[in-house]
C-alpha positions in Angstrom: 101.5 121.4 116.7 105.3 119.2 117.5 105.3 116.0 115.8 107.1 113.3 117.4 108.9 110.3 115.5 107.3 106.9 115.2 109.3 103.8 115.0 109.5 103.6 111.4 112.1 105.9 109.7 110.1 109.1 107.9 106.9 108.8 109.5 105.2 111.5 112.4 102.7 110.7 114.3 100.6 113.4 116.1 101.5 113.1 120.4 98.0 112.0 122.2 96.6 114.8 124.8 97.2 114.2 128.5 92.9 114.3 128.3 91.4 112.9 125.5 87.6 115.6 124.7 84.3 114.4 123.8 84.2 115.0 120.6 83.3 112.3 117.7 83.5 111.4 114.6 79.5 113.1 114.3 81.1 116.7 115.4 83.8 116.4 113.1 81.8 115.3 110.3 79.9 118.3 110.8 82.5 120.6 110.9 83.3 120.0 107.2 80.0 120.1 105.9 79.9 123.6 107.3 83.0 124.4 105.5 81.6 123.5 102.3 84.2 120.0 101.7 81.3 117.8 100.8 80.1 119.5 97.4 80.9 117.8 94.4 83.4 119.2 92.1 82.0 118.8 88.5 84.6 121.1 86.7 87.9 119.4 88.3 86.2 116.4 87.2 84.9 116.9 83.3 88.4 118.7 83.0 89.9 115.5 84.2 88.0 113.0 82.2 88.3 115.2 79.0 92.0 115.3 78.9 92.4 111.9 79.5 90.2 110.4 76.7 91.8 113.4 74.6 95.4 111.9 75.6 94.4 107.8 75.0 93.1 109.3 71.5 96.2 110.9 70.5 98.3 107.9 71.9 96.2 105.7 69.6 97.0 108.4 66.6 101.0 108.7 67.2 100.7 104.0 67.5 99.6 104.8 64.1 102.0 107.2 63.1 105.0 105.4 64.3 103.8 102.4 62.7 106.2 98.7 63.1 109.1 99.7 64.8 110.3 98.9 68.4 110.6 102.3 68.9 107.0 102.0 69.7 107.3 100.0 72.5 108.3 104.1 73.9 104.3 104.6 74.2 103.8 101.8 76.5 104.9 103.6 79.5 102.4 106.4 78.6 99.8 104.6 78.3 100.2 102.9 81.7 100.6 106.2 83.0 97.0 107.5 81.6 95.3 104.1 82.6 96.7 104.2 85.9 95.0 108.2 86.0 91.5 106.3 84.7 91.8 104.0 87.5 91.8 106.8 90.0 88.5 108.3 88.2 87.0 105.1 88.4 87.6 105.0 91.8 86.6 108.4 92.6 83.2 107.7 90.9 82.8 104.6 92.6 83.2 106.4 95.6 80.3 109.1 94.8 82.7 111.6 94.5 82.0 113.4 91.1 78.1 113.4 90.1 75.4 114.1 92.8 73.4 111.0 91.8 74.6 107.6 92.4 73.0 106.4 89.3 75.1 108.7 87.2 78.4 107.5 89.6 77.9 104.0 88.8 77.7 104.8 84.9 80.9 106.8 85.1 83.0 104.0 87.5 81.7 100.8 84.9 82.5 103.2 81.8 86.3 104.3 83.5 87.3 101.0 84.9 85.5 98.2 82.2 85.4 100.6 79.2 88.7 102.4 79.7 90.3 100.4 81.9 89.8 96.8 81.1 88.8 95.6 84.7 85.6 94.1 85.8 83.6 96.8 87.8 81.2 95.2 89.4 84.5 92.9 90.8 86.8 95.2 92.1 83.5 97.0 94.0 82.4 94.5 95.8 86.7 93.9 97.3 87.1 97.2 97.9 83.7 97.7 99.7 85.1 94.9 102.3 88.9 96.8 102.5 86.8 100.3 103.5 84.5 98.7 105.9 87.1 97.2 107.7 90.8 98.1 106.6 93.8 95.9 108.1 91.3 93.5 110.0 92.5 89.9 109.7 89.8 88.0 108.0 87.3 90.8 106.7 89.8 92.8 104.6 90.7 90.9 101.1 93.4 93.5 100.7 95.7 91.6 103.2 95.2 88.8 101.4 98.2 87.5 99.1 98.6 84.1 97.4 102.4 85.1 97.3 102.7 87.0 100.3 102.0 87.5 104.0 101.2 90.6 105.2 99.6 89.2 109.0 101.1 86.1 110.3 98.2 84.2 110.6 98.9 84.2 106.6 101.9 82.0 107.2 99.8 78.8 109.0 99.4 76.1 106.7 102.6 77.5 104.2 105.3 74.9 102.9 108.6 75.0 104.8 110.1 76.7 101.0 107.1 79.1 100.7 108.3 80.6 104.2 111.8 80.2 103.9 111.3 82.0 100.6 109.1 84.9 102.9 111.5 85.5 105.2 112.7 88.6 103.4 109.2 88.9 101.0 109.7 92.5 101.5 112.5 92.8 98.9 110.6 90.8 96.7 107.4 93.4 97.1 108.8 96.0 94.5 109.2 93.2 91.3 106.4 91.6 92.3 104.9 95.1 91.6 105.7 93.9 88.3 103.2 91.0 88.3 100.4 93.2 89.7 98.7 94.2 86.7 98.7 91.0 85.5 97.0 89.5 88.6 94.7 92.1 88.1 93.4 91.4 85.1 93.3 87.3 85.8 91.0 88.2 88.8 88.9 89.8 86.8 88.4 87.7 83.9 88.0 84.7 86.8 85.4 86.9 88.7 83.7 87.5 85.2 83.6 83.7 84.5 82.0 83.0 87.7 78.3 83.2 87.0 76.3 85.0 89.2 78.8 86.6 91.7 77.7 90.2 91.1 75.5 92.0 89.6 75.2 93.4 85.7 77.7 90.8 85.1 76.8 90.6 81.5 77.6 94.7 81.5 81.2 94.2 82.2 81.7 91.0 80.3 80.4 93.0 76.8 82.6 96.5 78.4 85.5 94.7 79.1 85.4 92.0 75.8 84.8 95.4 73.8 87.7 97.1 75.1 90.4 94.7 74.5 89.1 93.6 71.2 89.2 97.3 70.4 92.8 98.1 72.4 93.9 94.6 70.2 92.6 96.3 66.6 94.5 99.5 67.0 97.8 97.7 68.1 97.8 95.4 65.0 96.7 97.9 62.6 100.2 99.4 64.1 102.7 96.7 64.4 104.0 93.2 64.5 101.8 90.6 66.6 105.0 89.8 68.3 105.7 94.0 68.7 102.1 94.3 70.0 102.4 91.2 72.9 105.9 93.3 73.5 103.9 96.6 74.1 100.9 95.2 76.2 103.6 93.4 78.6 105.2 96.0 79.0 102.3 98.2 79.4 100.4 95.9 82.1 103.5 95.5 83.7 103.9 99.2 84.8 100.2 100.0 85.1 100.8 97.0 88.2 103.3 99.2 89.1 101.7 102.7 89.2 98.4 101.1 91.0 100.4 98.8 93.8 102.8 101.7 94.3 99.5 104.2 95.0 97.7 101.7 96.9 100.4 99.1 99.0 101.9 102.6 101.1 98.4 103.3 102.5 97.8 100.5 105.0 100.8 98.0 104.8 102.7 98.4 107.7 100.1 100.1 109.9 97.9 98.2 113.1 96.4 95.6 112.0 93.5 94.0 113.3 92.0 90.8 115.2 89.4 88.7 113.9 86.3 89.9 115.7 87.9 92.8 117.5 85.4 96.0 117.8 86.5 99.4 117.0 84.8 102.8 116.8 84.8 104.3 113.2 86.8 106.8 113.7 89.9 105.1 115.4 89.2 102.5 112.8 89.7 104.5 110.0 92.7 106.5 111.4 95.1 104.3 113.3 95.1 101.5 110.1 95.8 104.3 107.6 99.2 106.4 106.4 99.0 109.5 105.0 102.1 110.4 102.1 103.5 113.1 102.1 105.3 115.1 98.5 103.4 117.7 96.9 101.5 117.7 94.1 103.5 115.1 92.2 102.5 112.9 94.6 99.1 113.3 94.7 99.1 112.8 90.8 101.3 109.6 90.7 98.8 108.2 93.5 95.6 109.8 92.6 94.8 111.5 96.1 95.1 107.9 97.5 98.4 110.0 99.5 95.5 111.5 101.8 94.5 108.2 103.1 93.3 109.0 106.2 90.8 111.8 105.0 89.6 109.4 102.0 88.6 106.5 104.6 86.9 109.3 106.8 85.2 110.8 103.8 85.0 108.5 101.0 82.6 110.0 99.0 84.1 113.5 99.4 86.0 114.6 96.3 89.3 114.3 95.8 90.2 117.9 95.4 89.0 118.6 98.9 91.0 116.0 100.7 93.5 118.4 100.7 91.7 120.9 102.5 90.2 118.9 104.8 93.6 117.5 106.1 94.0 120.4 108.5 90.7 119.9 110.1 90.8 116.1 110.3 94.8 116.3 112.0 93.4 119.1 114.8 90.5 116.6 115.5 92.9 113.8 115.7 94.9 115.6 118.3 92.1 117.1 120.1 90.6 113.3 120.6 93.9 111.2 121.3 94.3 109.5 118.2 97.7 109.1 116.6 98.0 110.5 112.8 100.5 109.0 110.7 101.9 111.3 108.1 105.3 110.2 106.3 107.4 110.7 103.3 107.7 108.2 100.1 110.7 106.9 101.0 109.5 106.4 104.6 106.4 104.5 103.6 108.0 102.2 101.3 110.9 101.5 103.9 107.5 100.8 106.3 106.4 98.5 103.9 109.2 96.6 103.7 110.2 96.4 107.3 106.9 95.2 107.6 106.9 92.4 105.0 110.1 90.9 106.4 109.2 91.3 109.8 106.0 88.8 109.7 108.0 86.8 107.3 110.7 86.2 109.9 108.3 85.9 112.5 105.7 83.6 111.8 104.4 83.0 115.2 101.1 84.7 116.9 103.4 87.0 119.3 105.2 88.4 117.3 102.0 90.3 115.5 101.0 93.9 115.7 100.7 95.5 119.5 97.1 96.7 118.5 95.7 93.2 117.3 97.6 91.6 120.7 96.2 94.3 122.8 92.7 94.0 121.2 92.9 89.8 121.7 93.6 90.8 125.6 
């Protein structure tokens, strides 16, 4: 089918039908379980999961091998690199994409993201749960919420006149705050952790997480320098913020947003607040699948193999029902992002928000 151009530079939208058919969410939904996109996918996932514990083991090896010199600070990058690549197994898993069992899912997300990963599972759950139940919607999705920037402009009332002067162009400042992500990460984390009693098995993550940095800490200072290892893990967390905000920021920022309150049907819920990135296969590795946004918040438990070969389906349904799909490049979703930021940070007032959320008030 055409595509037509959308308003943001690099992204197509599929054209609505001049009659919009009866089909659902329901019939599409069963469409792909008749094609088989449901069943788990066990071997892409042990292959996975393998490599990457093989890979952290022989970076911890070649830490030892190099031994005190800068020129470890080289390794950092890597590292990042195959956290990031655990993060996206952690999610998967969290997601009841890879066993059949939710019992064995839950195991697999706490060991990837606490054991591996250093971040609280049991935190990062329970935001993410709220950001899939209702994406972009003011008030019920913590992923729009920024101490540092606005991404609604409702986020602006009750900011210091040099807080929004400074957000009038907060899009330029997106990509170094990237820089700070992994950080903030990890401080939300340890706060959530601290906070007694606000979410389960608790006491799991807190001995998971404690283990792995005391651990992570032992093998850097067997290495190198205490100065040389604070050097390393900067520079590691730093670009693990990267690699996680670059895969996650291009899938919603930029898209409708959302009134408080306002009532939508799954399917145009799901669809018209997500972006799809386009690429290749790179891309799907840098962002972990995350690229096929759309079919992830239709299907979230499917696994991420199959969201490629689901896409077909899901865009003909799309087309068939009336509802726009957004498909764009890297460049084009970053450029959306950014236009976006410095949009509400010029605006600041009500009117100026997204046609869906002023449509949706009406």
């Amino acid at each position: 089918m055409a595509l037509e151009q959308s308003t943001t530079a690099g992204e197509t939208r599929t054209p609505r039908p001049a009659h919009r058919s009866t089909s659902t969410y329901t019939a599409l939904a069963q469409r792909v379980r008749e094609a088989g996109l449901m069943r788990r996918r066990l071997g892409y996932y042990w292959r996975r999961i393998t490599t990457l514990v093989v890979v952290l083991a022989v970076l911890a090896t070649s830490l030892q091998f190099i031994g005190d010199t800068w020129w470890v600070l080289l390794l950092a990058p890597v590292v990042s690199l195959t956290l990031s690549q655990v993060a996206f197994l952690g999610h998967d898993a969290a997601h009841q994409q890879i066993f059949s069992t939710p019992k064995w899912n839950a195991l697999a997300s706490r060991c990837l993201a606490s054991l591996l990963g250093g971040l609280s599972h049991g935190w990062w759950l329970g935001k993410h749960n709220l950001h899939h139940a209702a994406p972009n919607q003011i008030g019920r999705d913590t992923d729009i919420n920024s101490k540092v920037l606005a991404f609604h402009p409702e986020a602006l009332e009750g900011m210091g006149r040099t807080h929004r002067w400074l957000l009038t162009h907060q899009g330029f400042w997106f990509f170094p705050l990237l820089m700070l992500e992994g950080f903030n990460l990890h401080v939300d984390s340890a706060s959530a952790l601290l906070r007694r009693g606000a979410m389960k098995r608790t006491h799991v993550d807190v001995l998971m997480v404690l283990g792995r940095w005391a651990v992570y800490a032992t093998i850097l200072l067997l290495a190198v320098s205490p100065g040389k290892a604070a050097a390393f893990v900067a520079i590691e967390v730093s670009v693990f913020g990267v690699l996680l905000g670059g895969a996650f920021a291009p899938n919603h920022t930029g898209m409708p947003l959302l009134a408080r309150g306002a009532k939508l049907d799954f399917l145009n819920r799901q669809v018209l607040s997500s972006r799809n990135v386009g690429g290749g296969r790179l891309v799907d590795f840098f962002m972990g699948g995350l690229n096929r946004q759309v079919e992830h918040h239709l299907f979230p438990s499917m696994p991420r193999p199959n969201l490629r070969l689901v896409q077909p389906l899901v865009r003909a349904h799309c087309a068939e029902v009336g509802i726009p799909y957004t498909q764009t490049s890297v460049t084009g979703a970053f450029a959306a992002v950014v236009t976006h930021l410095n949009t509400v940070g010029l605006a600041g007032r009500r009117q100026n928000s997204c046609p869906l959320a002023a449509q949706l008030r009406s």
